[in-house]
C-alpha positions as CSV (number, residue, x, y, z in Angstrom):
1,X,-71.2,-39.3,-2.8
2,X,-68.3,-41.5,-1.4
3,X,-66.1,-43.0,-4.0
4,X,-63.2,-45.5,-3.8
5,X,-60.1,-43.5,-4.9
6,X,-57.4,-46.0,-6.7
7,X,-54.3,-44.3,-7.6
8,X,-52.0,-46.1,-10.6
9,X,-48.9,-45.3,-12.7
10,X,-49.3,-43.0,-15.3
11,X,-49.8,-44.2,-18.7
12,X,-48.8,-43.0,-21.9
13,X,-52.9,-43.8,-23.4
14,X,-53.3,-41.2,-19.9
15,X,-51.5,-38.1,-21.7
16,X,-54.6,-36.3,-23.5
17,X,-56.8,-36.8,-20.5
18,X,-53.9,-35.3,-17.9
19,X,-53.3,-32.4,-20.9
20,X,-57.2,-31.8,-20.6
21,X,-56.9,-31.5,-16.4
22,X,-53.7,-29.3,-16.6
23,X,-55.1,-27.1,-19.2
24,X,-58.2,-26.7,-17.0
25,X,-56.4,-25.7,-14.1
26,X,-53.9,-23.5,-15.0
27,X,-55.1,-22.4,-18.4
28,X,-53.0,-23.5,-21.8
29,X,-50.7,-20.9,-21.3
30,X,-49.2,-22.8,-18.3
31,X,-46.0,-23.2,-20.3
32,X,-45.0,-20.0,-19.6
33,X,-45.2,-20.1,-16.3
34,X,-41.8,-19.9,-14.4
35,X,-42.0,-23.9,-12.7
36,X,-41.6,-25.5,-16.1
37,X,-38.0,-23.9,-16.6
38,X,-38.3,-27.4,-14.3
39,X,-40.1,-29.6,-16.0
40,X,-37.9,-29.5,-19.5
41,X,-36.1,-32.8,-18.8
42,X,-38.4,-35.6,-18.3
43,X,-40.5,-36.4,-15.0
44,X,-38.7,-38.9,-12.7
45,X,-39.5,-42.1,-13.4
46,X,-41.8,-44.2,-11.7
47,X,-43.3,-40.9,-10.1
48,X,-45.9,-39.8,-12.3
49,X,-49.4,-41.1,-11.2
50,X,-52.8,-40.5,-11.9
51,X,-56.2,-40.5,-9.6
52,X,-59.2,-42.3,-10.8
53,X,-62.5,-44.2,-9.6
54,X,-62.4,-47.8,-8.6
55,X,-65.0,-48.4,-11.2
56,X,-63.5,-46.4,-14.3
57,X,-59.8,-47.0,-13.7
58,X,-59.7,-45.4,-17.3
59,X,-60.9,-42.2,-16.9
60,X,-58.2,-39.6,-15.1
61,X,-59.6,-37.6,-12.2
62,X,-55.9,-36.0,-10.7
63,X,-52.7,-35.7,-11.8
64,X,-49.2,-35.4,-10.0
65,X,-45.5,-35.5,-11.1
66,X,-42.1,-35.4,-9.4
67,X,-39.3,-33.7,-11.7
68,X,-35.7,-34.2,-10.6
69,X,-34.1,-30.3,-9.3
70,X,-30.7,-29.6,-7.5
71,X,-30.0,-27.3,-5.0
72,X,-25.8,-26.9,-4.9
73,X,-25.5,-30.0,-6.4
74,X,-27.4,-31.7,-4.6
75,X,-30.3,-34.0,-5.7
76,X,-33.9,-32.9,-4.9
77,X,-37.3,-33.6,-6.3
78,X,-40.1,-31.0,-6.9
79,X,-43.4,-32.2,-6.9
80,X,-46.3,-30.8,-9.6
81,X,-48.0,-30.1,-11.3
82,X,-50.5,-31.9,-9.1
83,X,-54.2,-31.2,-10.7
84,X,-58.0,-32.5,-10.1
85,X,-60.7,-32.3,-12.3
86,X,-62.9,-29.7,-11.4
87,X,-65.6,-31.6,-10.6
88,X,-63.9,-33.6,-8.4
89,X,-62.4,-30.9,-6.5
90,X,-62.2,-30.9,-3.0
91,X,-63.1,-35.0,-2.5
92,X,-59.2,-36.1,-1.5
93,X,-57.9,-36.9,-5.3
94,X,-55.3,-34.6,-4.8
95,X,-54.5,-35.7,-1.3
96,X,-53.9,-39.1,-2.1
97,X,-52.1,-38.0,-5.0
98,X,-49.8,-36.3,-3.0
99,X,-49.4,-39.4,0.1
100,X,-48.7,-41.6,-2.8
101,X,-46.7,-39.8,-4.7
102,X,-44.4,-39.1,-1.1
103,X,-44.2,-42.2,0.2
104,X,-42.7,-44.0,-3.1
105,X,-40.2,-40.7,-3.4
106,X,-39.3,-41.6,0.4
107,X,-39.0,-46.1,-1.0
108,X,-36.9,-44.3,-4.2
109,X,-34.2,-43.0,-1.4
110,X,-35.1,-39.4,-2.7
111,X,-34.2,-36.9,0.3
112,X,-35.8,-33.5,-0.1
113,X,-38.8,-32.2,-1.8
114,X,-39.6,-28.7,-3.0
115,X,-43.0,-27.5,-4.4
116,X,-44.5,-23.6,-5.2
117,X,-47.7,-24.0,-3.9
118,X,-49.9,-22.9,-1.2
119,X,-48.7,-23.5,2.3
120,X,-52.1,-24.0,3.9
121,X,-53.0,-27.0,1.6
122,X,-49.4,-28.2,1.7
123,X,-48.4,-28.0,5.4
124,X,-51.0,-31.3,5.7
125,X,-47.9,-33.1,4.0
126,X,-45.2,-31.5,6.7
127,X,-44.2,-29.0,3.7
128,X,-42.6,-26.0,5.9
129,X,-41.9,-22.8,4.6
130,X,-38.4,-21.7,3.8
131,X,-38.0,-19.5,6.5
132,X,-39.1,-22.0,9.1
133,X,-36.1,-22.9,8.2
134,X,-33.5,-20.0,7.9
135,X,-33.5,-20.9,3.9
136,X,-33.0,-18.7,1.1
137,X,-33.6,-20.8,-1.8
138,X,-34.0,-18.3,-4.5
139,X,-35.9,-20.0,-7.9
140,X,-35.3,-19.0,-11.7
141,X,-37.8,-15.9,-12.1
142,X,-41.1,-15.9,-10.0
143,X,-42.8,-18.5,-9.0
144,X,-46.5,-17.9,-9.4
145,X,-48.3,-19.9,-6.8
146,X,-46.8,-18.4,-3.3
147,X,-43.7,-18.9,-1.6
148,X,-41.7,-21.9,-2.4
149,X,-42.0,-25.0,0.0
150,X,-39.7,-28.0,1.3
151,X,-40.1,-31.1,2.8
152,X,-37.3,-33.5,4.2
153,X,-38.2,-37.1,2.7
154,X,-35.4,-38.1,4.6
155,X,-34.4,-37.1,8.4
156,X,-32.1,-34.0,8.7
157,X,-31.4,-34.0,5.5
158,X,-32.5,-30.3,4.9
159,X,-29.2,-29.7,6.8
160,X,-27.7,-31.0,4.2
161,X,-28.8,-27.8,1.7
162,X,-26.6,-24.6,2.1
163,X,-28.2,-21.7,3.8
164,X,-28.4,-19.4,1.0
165,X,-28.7,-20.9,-2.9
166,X,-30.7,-21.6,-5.7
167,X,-33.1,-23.7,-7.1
168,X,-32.0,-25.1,-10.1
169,X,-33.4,-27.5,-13.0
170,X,-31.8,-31.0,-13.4
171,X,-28.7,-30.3,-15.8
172,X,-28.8,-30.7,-19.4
């Protein structure tokens, strides 16, 4: 079944539906999960979109916001939650969550990108692993999804991050 993926803004008349998907995927105890010691401050703006079919542009299929993070100082981004309806799982929501989601961080000027996810799904998206790197990027408590990820929106600017720091949220 091919269907014409449209990706838009997020809207506040979205929230229930995107509460709905999240709760789905990561179970309504998500909360408690280490990455939203991230997400306290609100998501940046402009970078919260949603997924949905050409022909029902009201009905959410995916989900994916960009919270602000700082690494010594220094301004990052860290992508998620990105989520897809179940049934839709697997038919490049997600993906074109993620290009879109990239490519206006990259027009915003933003310069680096973390996420906690899996590296096989991410590495399509030039995520690298830390140690690619030489990074030691240590996060507030465990992350829960695998090791913790990083793309350069902007050329060498990974040189930019010290060797050895932490991952911190956007300050109070």
């Amino acid at each position: 079944m091919d269907h014409k993926i449209i990706v838009r803004e997020k809207k506040e008349i979205d929230n229930d539906q995107v509460e709905y998907i999240l709760n789905k995927n990561f179970g309504e105890n998500r909360h408690q999960r280490t990455v939203y010691l991230y997400r306290k401050k609100s998501p940046i703006k402009g970078l919260s979109f949603v997924s949905c079919l050409n022909e029902d542009p009201k009905t959410v299929i995916g989900t994916i916001t960009f919270y602000r993070t700082l690494v010594s100082n220094i301004n990052c981004i860290l992508l998620g939650p990105l989520a897809v309806s179940d049934v839709f799982q697997g038919k490049g929501f997600g993906k074109i969550l993620v290009r879109k989601g990239l490519e206006i961080a990259k027009l915003k000027n933003e310069t680096i990108c973390f996420v906690s996810g899996k590296y096989n799904y991410y590495k399509e998206f030039d995520f690298l692993k830390l140690s690619s790197k030489n990074l030691i990027i240590n996060a507030l408590g465990n992350l829960t999804y695998g090791e913790l990820l990083v793309k350069e929106l902007k050329k060498d600017c990974i040189n930019l991050l010290p060797l050895k720091s932490q991952l911190l949220p956007e300050k109070q």
